[in-house]
Residue frames as qw, qx, qy, qz and C-alpha x, y, z in Angstrom:
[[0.594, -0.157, 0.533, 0.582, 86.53, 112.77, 108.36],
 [0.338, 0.609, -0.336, -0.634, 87.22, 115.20, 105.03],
 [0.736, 0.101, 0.562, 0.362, 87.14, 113.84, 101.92],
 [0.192, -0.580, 0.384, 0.692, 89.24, 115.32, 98.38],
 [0.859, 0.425, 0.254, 0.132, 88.65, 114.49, 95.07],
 [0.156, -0.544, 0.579, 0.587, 92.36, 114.36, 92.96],
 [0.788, 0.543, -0.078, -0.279, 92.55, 113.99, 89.48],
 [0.978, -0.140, 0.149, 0.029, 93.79, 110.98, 88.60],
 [0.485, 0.645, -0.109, 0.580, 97.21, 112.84, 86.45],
 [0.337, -0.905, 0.200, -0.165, 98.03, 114.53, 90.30],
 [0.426, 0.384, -0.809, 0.130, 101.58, 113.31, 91.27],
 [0.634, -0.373, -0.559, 0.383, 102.21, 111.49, 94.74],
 [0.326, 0.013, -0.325, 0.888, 103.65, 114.45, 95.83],
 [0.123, -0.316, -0.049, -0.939, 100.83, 116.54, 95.22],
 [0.606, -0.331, -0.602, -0.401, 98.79, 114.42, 97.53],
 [0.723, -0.089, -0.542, 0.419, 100.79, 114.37, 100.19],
 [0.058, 0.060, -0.250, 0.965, 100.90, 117.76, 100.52],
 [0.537, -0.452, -0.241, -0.670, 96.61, 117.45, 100.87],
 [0.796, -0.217, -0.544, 0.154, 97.23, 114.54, 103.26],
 [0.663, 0.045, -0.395, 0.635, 99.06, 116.81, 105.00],
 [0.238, -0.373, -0.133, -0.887, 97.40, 119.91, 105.09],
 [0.652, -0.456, -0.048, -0.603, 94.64, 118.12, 106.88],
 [0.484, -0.650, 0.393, -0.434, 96.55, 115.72, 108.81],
 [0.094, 0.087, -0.987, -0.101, 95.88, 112.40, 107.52],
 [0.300, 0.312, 0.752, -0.498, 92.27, 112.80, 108.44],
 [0.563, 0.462, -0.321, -0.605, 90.92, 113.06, 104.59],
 [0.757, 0.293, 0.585, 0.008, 89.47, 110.25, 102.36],
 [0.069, 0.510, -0.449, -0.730, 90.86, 110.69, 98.52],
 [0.694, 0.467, 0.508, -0.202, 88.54, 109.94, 95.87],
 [0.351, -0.274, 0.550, 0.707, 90.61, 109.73, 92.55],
 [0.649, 0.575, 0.435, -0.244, 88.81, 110.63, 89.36],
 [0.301, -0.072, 0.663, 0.681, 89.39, 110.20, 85.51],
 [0.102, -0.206, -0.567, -0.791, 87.35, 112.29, 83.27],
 [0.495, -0.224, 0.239, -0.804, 84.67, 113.20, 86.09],
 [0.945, -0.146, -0.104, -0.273, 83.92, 109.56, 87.34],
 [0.644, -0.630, 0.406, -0.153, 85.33, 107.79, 90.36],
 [0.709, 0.485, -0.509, 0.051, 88.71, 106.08, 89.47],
 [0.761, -0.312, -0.551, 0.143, 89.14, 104.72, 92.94],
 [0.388, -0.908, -0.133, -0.084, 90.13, 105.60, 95.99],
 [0.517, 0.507, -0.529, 0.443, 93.84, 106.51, 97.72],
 [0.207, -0.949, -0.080, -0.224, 95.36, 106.46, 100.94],
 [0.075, -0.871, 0.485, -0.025, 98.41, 107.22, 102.88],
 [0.790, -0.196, 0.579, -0.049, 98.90, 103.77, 103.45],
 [0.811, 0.487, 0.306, -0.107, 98.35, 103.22, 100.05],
 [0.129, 0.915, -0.314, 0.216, 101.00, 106.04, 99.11],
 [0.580, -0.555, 0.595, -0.038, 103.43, 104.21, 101.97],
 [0.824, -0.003, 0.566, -0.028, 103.18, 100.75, 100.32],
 [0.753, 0.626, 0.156, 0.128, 103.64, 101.92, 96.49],
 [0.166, -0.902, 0.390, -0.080, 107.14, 103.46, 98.02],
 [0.610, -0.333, 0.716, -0.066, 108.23, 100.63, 99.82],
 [0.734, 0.012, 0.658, 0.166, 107.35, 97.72, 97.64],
 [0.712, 0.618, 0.293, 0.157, 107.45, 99.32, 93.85],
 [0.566, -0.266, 0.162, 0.764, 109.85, 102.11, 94.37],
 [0.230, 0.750, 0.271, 0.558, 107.57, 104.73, 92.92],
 [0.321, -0.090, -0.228, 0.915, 108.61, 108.29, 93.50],
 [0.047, 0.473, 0.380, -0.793, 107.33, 111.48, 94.83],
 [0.215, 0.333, -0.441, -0.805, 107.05, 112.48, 90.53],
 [0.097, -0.212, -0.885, -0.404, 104.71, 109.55, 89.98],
 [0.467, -0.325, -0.329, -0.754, 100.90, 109.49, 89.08],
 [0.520, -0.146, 0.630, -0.558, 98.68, 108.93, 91.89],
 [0.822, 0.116, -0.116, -0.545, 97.04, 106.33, 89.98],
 [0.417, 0.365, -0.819, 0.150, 100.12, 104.14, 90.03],
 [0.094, 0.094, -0.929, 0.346, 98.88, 103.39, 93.50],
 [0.560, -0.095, -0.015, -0.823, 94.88, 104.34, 93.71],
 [0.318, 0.246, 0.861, -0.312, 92.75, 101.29, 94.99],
 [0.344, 0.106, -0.569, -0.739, 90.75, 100.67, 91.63],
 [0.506, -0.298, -0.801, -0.113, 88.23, 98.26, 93.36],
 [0.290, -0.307, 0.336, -0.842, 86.65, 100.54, 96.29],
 [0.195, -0.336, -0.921, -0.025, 84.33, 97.94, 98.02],
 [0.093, -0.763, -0.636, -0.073, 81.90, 100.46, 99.58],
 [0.108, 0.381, -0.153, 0.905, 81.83, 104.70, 100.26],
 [0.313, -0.570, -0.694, 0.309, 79.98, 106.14, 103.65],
 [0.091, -0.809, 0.006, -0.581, 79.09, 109.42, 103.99]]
């Protein structure tokens, strides 16, 4: 598996289009001012759609997983 780092100011949209690029097979590591502001993924992206009604124009952070519980290499 890949992993990305976005900055945490990227929209939705512009994630999607990395998500895509590589398939869905990519970990996103969000960051704010060069230090790990959590992680994302599609799912994550799916769910802040569905239940909040954010759009393509919002900040990934709106939906980022601020409480990672562990990273693997």
């Amino acid at each position: 598996m890949r992993f990305k780092v976005v900055d945490l100011n990227s929209s939705i949209k512009e994630v999607l289009e990395i998500i895509e690029i590589h398939e869905g097979k990519v970990t996103l590591y969000v960051i704010d001012e060069g230090k790990l502001y959590g992680t994302v993924t599609e799912g994550d992206i799916r769910r802040g759609i569905i239940k909040f009604y954010f759009s393509a124009n919002d900040k990934i952070g709106k939906v980022a997983n601020k409480n990672p519980k562990k990273i693997y290499e």
